[in-house]
VOGU-3710 file (C-alpha; in Angstrom, 3 decimals, decimal comma):
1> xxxxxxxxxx> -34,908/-1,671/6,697  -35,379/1,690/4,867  -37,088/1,318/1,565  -34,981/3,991/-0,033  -31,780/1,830/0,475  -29,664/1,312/-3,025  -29,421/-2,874/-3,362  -25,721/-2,473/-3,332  -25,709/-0,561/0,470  -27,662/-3,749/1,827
11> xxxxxxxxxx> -25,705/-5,332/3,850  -23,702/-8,312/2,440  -24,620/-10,909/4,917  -28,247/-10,070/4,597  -28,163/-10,570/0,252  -26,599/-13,590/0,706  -29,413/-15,000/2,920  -31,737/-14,158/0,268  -29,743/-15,303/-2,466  -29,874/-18,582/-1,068
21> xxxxxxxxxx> -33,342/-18,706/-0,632  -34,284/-17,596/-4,031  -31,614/-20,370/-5,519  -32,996/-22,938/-3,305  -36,539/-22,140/-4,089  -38,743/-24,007/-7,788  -40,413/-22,209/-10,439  -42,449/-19,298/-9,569  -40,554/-18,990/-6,170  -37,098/-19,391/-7,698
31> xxxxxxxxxx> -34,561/-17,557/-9,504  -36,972/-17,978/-12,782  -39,704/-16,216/-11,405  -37,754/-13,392/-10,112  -35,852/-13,111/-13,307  -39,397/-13,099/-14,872  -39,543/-9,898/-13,291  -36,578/-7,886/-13,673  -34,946/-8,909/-16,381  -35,267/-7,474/-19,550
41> xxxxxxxxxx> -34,809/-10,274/-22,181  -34,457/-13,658/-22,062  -30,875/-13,444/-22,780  -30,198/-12,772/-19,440  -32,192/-15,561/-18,479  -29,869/-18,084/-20,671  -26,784/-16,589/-19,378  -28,082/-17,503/-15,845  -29,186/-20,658/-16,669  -25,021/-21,303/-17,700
51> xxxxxxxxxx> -23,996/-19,901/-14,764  -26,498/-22,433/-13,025  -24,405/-24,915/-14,607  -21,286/-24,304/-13,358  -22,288/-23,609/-9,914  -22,900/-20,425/-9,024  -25,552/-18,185/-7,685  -28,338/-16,835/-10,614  -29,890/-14,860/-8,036  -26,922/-13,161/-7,364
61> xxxxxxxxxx> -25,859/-12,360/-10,764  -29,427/-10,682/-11,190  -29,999/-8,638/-8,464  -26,230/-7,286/-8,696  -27,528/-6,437/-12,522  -30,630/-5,046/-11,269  -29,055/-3,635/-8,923  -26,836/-1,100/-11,189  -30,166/0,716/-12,005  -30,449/1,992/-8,919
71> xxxxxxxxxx> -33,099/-0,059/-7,540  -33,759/0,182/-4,000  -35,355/-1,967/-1,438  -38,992/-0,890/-2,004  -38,701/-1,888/-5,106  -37,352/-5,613/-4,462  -40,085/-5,544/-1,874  -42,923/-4,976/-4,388  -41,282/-7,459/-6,928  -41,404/-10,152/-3,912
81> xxxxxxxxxx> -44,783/-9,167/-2,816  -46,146/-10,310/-6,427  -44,149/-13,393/-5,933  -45,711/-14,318/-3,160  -42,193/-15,208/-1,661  -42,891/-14,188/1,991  -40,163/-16,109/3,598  -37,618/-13,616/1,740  -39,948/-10,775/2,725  -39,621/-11,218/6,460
91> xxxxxxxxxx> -35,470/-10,570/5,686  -36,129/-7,321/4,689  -39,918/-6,222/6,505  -39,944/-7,936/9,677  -43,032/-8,639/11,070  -44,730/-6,274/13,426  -42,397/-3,283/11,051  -42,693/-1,359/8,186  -39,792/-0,315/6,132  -40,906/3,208/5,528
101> xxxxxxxxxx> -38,789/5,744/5,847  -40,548/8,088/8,512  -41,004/5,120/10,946  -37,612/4,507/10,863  -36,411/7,546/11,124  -38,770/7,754/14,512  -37,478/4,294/15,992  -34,183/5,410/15,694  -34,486/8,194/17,430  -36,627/7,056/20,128
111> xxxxxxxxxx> -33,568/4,913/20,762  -32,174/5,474/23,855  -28,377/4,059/22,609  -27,287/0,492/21,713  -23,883/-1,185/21,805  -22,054/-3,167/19,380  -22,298/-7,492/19,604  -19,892/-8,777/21,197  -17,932/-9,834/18,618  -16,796/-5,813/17,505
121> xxxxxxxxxx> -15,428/-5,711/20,850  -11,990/-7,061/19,783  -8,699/-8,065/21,921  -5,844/-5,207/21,479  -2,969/-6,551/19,611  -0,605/-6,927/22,032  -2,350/-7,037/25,649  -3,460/-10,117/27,438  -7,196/-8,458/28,457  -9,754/-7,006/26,275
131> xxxxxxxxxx> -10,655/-3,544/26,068  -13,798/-2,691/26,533  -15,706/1,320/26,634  -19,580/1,753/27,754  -21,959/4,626/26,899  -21,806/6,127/30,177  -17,484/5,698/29,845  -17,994/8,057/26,431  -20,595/10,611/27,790  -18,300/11,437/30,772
141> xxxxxxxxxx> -14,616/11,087/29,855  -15,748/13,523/26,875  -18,169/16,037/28,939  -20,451/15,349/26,578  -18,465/15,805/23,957  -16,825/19,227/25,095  -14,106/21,182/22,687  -11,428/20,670/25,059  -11,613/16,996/24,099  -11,542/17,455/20,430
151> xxxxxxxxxx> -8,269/16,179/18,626  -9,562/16,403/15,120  -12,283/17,357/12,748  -12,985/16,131/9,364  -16,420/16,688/6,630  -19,090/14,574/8,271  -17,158/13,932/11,951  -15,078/14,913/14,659  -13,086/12,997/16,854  -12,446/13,094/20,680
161> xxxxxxxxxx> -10,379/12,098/23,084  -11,574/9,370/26,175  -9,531/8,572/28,649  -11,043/5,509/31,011  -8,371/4,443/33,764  -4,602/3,559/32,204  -6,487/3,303/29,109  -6,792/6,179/25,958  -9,711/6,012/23,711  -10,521/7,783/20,207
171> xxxxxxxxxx> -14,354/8,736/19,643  -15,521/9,375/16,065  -18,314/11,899/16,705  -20,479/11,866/13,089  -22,028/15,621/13,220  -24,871/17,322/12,026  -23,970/19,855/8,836  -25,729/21,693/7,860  -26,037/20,058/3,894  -25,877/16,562/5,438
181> xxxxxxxxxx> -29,377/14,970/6,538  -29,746/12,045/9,186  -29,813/9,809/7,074  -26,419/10,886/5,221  -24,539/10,251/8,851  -26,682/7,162/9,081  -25,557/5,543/6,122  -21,589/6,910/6,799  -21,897/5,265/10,603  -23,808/1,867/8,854
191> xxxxxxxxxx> -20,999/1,264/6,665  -17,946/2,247/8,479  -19,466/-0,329/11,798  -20,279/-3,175/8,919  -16,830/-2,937/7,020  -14,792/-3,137/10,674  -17,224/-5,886/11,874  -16,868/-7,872/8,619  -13,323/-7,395/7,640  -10,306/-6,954/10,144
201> xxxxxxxxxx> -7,321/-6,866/9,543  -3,748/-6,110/11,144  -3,340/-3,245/9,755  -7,143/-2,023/9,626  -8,205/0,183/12,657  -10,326/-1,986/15,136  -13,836/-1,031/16,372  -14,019/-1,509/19,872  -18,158/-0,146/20,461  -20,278/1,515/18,709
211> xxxxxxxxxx> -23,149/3,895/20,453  -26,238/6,270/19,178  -28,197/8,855/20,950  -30,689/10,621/18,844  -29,571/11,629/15,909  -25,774/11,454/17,170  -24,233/8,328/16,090  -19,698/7,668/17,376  -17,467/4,549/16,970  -14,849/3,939/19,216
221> xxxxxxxxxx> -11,138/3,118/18,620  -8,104/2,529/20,448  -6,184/5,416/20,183  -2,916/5,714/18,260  -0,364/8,818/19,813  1,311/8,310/16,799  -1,601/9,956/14,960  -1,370/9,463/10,950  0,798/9,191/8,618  0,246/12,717/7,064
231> xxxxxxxxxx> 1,229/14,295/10,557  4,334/12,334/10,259  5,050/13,771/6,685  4,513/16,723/7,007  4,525/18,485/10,305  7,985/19,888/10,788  8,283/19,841/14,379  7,966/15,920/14,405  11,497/14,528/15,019  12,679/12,431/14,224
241> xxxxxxxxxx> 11,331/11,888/10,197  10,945/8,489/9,148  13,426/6,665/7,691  13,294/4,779/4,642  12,901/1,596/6,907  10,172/2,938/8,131  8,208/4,110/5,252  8,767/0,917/3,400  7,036/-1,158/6,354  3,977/1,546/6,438
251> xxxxxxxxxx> 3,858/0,794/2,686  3,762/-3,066/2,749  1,326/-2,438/5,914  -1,170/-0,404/3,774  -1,144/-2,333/0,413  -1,870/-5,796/3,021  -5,005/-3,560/3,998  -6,410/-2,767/0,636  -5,503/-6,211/-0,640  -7,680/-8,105/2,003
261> xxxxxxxxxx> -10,190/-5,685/1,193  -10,018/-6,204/-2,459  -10,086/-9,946/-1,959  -12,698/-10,585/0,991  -15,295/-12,344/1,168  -18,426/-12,501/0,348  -18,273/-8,610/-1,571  -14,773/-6,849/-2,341  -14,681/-3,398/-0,182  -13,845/-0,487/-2,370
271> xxxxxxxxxx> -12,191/1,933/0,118  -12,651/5,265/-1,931  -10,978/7,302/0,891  -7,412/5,894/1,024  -5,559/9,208/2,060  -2,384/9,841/4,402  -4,334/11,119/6,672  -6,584/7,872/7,282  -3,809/6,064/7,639  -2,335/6,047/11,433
281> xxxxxxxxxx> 0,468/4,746/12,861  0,622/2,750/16,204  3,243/2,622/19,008  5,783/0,421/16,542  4,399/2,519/13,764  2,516/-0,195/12,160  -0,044/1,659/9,413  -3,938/0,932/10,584  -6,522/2,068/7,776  -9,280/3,891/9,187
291> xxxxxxxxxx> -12,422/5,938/7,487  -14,153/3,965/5,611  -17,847/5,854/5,614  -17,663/5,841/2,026  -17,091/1,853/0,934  -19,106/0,366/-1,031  -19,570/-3,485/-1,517  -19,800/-5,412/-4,399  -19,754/-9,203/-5,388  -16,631/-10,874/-7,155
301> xxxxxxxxxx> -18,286/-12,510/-9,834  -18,651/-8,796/-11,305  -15,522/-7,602/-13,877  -13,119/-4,884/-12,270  -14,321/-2,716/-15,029  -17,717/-2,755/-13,088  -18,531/0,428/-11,464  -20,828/2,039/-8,769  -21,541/5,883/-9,894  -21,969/8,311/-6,837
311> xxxxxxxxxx> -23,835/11,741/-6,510  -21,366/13,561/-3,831  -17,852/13,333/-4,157  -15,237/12,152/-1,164  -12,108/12,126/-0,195  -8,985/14,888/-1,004  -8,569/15,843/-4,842  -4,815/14,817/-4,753  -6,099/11,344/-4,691  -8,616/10,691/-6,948
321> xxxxxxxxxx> -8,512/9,459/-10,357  -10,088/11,992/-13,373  -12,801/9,125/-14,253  -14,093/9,846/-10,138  -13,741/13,234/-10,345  -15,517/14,058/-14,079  -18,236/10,981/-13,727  -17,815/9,779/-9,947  -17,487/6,710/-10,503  -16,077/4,048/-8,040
331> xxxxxxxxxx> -14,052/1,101/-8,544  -11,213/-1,124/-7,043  -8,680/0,935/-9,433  -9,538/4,024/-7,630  -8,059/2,484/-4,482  -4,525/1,637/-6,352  -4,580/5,082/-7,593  -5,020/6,630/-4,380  -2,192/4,329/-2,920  0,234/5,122/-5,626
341> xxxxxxxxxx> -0,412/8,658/-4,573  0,635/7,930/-1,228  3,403/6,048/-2,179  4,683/9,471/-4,104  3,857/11,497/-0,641  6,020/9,316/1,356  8,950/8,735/-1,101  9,132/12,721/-1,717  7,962/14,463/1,554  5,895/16,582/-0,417
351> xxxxxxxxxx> 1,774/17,004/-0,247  -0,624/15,316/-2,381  -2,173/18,264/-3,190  0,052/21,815/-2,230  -1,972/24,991/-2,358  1,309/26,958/-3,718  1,980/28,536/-6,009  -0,320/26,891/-8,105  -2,639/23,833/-6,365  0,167/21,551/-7,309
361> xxxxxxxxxx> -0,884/17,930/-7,621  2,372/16,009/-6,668  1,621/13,287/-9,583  1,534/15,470/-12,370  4,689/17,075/-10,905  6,138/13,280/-11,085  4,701/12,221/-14,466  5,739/15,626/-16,173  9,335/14,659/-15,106  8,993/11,818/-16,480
371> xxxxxxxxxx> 7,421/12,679/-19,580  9,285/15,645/-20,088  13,179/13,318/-20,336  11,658/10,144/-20,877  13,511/8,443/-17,838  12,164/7,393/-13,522  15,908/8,172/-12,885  14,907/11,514/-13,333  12,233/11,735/-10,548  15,344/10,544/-8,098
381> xxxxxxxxxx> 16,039/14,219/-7,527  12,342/14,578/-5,684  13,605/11,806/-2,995  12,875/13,455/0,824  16,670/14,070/1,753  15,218/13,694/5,640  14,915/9,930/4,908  18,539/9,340/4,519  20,405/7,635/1,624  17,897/4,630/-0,468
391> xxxxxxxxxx> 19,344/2,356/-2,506  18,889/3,187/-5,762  17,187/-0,340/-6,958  14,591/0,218/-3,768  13,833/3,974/-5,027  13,436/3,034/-8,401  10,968/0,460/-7,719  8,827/2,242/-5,514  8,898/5,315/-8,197  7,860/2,605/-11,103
401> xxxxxxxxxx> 5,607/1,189/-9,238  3,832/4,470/-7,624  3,679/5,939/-11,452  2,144/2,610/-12,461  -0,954/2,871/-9,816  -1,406/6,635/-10,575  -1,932/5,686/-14,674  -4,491/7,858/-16,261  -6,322/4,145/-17,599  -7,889/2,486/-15,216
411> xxxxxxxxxx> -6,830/-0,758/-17,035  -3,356/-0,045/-17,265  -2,870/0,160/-12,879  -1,814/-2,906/-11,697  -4,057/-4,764/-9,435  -3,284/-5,071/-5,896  -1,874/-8,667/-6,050  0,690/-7,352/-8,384  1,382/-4,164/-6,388  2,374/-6,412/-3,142
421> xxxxxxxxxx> 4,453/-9,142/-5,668  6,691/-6,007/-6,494  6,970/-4,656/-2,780  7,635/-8,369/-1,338  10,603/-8,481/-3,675  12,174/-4,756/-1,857  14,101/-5,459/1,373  14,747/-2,279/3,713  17,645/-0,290/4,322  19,684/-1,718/7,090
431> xxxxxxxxxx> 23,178/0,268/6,263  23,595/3,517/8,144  23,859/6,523/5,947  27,394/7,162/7,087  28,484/4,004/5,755  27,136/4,988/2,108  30,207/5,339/0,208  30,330/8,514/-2,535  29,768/8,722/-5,699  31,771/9,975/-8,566
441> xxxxxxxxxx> 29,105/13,179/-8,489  29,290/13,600/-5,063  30,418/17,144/-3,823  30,597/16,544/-0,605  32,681/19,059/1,184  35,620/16,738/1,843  37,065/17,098/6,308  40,008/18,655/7,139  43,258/17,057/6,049  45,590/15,775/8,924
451> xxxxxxxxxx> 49,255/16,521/8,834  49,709/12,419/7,708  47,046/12,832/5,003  48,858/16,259/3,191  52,241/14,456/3,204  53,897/16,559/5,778  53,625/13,848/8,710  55,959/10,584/9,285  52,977/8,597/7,173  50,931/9,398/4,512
461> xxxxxxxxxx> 48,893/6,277/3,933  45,599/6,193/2,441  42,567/6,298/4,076  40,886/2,897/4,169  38,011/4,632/3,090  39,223/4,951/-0,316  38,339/3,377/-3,782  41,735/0,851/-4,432  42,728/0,284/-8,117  46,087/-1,892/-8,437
471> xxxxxxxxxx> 46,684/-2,825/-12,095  46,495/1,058/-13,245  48,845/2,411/-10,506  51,709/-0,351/-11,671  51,154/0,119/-15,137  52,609/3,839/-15,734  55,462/5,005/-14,187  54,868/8,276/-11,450  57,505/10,688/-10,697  57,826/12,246/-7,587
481> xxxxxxxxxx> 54,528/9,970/-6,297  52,472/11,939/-4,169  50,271/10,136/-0,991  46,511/9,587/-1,878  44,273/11,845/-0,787  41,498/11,308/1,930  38,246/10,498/0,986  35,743/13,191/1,365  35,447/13,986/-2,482  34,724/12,094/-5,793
491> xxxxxxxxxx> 37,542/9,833/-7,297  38,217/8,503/-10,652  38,184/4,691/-10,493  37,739/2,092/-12,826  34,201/0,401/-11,597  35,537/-3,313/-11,688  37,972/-2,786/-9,487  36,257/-0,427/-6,638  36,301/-2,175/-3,275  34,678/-0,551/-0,356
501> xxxxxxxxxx> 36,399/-1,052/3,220  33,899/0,790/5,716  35,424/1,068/9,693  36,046/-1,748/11,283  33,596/-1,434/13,659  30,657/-1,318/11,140  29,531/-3,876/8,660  28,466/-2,987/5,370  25,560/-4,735/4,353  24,292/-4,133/0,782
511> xxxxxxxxxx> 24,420/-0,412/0,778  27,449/-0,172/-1,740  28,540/-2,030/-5,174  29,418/-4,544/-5,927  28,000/-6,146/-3,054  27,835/-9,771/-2,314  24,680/-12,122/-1,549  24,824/-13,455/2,052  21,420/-15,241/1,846  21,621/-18,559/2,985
521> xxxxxxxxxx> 19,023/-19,402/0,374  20,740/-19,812/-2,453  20,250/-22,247/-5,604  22,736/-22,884/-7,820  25,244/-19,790/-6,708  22,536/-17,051/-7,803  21,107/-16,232/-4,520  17,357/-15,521/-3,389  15,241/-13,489/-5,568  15,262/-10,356/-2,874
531> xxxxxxxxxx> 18,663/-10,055/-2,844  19,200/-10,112/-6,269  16,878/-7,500/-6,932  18,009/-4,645/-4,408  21,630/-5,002/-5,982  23,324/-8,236/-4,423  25,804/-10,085/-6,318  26,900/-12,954/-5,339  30,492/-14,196/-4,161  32,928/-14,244/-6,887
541> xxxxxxxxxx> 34,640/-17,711/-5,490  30,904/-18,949/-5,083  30,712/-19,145/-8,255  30,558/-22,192/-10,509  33,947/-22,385/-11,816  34,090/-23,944/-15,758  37,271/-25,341/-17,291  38,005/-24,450/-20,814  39,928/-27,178/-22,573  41,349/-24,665/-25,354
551> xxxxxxxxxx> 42,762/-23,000/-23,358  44,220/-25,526/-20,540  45,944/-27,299/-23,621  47,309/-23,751/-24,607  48,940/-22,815/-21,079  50,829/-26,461/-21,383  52,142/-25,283/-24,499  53,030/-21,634/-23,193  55,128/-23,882/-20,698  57,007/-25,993/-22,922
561> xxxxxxxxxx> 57,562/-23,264/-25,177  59,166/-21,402/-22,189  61,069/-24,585/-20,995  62,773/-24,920/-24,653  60,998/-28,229/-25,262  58,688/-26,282/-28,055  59,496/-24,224/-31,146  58,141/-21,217/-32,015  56,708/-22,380/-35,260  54,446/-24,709/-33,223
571> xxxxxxxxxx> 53,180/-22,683/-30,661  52,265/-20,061/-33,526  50,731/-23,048/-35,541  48,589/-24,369/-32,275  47,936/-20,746/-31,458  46,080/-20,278/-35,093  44,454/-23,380/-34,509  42,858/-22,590/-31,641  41,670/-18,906/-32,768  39,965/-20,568/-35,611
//
């Protein structure tokens, strides 16, 4: 292992082994004597004695400490080399090696290639035999990596297309720049191999092998012909868009990602690179999170204010936070700011970041709204009109929620536990957009009247299409009464009485109000928590129905009084009674 490693880039599995050791060794050759030697004040020593107490790892709790001065592996080395503590010296020197960093560098590249374990090569979801890719499978379905086989190229890679058989492969080629030394790719190709090996996921891109020749390190994924989800945004030629169905499932998808990150064990993974464009889409459009060179490990014990500070900064400006951009520092907010921003890409249509007129940053576009009248109903009017009609309760949310994870505080975004509580409560869109019925401030040019619809045929019934108010139309008298007109334009209705009657071929489901709850899961006549919050109401005759004795004793006495077996006098007297 290279000397010059940072604490925090060793490998989780490997600190754990030691951490054991140290808590299982006495005295000189435990915890103590390796706090005696890092730590500087007893205080820290107390405060690992408590957390001795209640069971959990000293060793840990120090070396993550030590670790946030930038303390690399030479420097544990020499601390364990004056303890004497060669058992957790052979983790990190093993015998026969040295961890310097020009030996290294030459046994890598003596290295002929190498292959992943076993276990990285992974069953496709979905197909009953396992895919597996060899060196030689790479070299020649890529001609060596020729540019006719490029699909893509990003800062510190390229990728390529393999075709082996029936099968499609994607190769992620990590290139030589000319800013970017070995040992920069090495450390991009370590991390992105140990977070797919240590965490999958559904909807986290698997790692089917992983080669090196040289100084030319590649990872190999299935490939997606879907490509990602900014190509679906944003290229105009893609048809059909994606419908609001369809974004709200890539959402859920993605925030399931970051969350198992976030929670995993033994280290959280801070993504740091959580973009549109790392996020691609399989056959059934399912979002896979890919690109995760830049992650960085940490334990959970530490708070989420806890930060690891960077010297080169990643990913697309449109994403990150101001606290990464002015003092690069890294933290699990950063990855619910960078999905908010994607949540604002995919409810608008629009860029992160667009280079006109102005290098527009779409979340100051969507906070100034905001700011600016002091209402999210405001920020409707952004809404990508290629999506088709939303519901306003599901647009709402996901503008709330996406201005919530783009806060300026770190402390004020919600953490990702929250963020998939408030998208497990949406439900999607299942009424066709034709079915929508208008609004009073809908200008809709309204169709062609038929001869029945203008009053000049043998009918002029309204369209069932129509808003229906009864007690208003009775109550004034209309000369000359004309036939109601067609819908295809607003109409004045009172709200309480607006009942929408779609075709009778089509059902509509919860796209209009009022709307009634048809989940079978309902307690006490209220109906599930989903469907009451995307708008569902439930049944009127559902409903618990309460007597009112007042008033049942009053309608008797209505009815003698109209029988003439009750005077006036008394029905005023029990009338005054029962208004006090």
């Amino acid at each position: 292992m290279d000397s010059s490693m940072y604490l925090y880039d060793v490998p989780p599995v490997l600190m754990e082994k030691f951490c054991k050791i140290i808590d299982s060794g006495d005295d000189s050759l435990g915890w103590r004597g390796l706090a005696a030697r890092i730590v500087p004040s007893w205080t820290e020593v107390r405060r690992a004695e408590r957390l001795e107490a209640i069971g959990k790892s000293p060793t840990r709790e120090l070396i993550w400490s030590w670790a946030q001065q930038n303390k690399t592996v030479g420097d544990l080395v020499k601390v364990l080399e004056d303890m004497g503590h060669y058992r957790a010296l052979q983790l990190f020197i093993p015998q026969g090696k040295h961890s310097t960093l020009s030996t290294q560098h030459l046994a890598i590249r003596q290295t002929e290639h190498f292959q992943c374990p076993a276990t990285l090569m992974v069953d496709n979801v979905g197909r009953n035999h396992r895919l597996v890719i060899t060196y030689s499978d790479v070299i020649e379905g890529t001609r060596h990596f020729h540019q006719d086989m490029k699909i893509s190229v990003g800062s510190f890679s390229a990728v390529y297309r393999v075709i082996k058989g029936n099968e499609t492969f994607a190769v992620k080629l990590f290139k030589q720049v000319q800013k970017a030394s070995w040992r920069k790719l090495w450390d991009l190709f370590r991390r992105e191999m140990e977070v797919h090996h240590l965490y999958q996921h559904p909807n986290i891109l698997e790692l089917l092998g992983c080669y090196s020749d040289g100084d030319r390190y590649w990872l190999v994924y299935p490939y997606l012909p879907n490509g990602s989800l900014f190509h679906r945004l944003h290229d105009q030629n893609v048809v059909p868009p994606l419908s609001w169905l369809e974004r709200l499932d890539i959402i859920k998808g993605t925030a399931k990602a970051v969350h198992h990150l976030h929670m995993a064990q033994p280290c959280t993974v801070v993504c740091g690179n959580i973009t549109s464009s790392n996020i691609l889409l399989d056959e059934r459009l399912q979002p896979k999170l890919s690109d995760f060179g830049t992650a960085r490990l940490r334990p959970h014990s530490v708070s989420q204010s806890c930060t690891v500070t960077l010297d080169t900064t990643f990913g697309t400006l449109g994403y990150l936070p101001e606290e990464y951009i002015r003092d690069g520092k890294l933290s699990v907010s950063l990855d619910v700011f960078s999905l908010g921003v994607v949540i604002m890409e995919m409810i608008t249509g629009r860029k992160a970041r667009e280079e006109t007129p102005k290098h527009t940053l779409l979340r100051n576009v969507l906070r100034g709204e905001v700011e600016d009248t002091g209402s999210v109903d405001s920020c409707l009017q952004y809404l990508d009109p290629r999506a088709g009609l939303c519901p306003h309760s599901m647009s709402f949310t996901l503008l709330r929620l996406a201005l919530d994870c783009t806060s300026t505080r770190p402390r004020n975004r919600p953490t990702m536990e929250n963020v998939l509580q408030v998208l497990s409560q949406l439900l999607p869109l299942p009424c066709p957009p034709e079915d929508q019925p208008h609004t009073l401030t809908d200008e809709a040019p309204a169709p062609p009247a038929s001869p029945a619809q203008t009053g000049q045929g043998p009918s002029s019934n309204p369209s069932p299409s129509v808003p229906v108010e009864d007690d208003e139309l009775h109550s004034y008298p209309v000369e000359n009464p004309q036939p109601a007109p067609a819908q295809g334009g607003p109409c004045e209705c009172s709200q309480s009485e607006v009942t929408y009657l779609g075709s009778g071929e089509r059902m509509d489901l919860y796209g209009s109000w009022p709307v009634q709850c048809s989940c079978s899961a309902e307690v006490n006549g209220l109906g599930c928590e989903d469907c009451r919050a995307n708008g569902f109401t439930p049944c009127p005759s559902d409903l618990p129905q309460v007597d009112n004795p007042a008033k049942q004793r009053m309608m008797n006495k209505i009815d003698l009084y109209n029988r003439g077996l009750l005077r006036t006098e008394e029905l005023l007297s029990v009338s005054m009674t029962t208004q006090e």
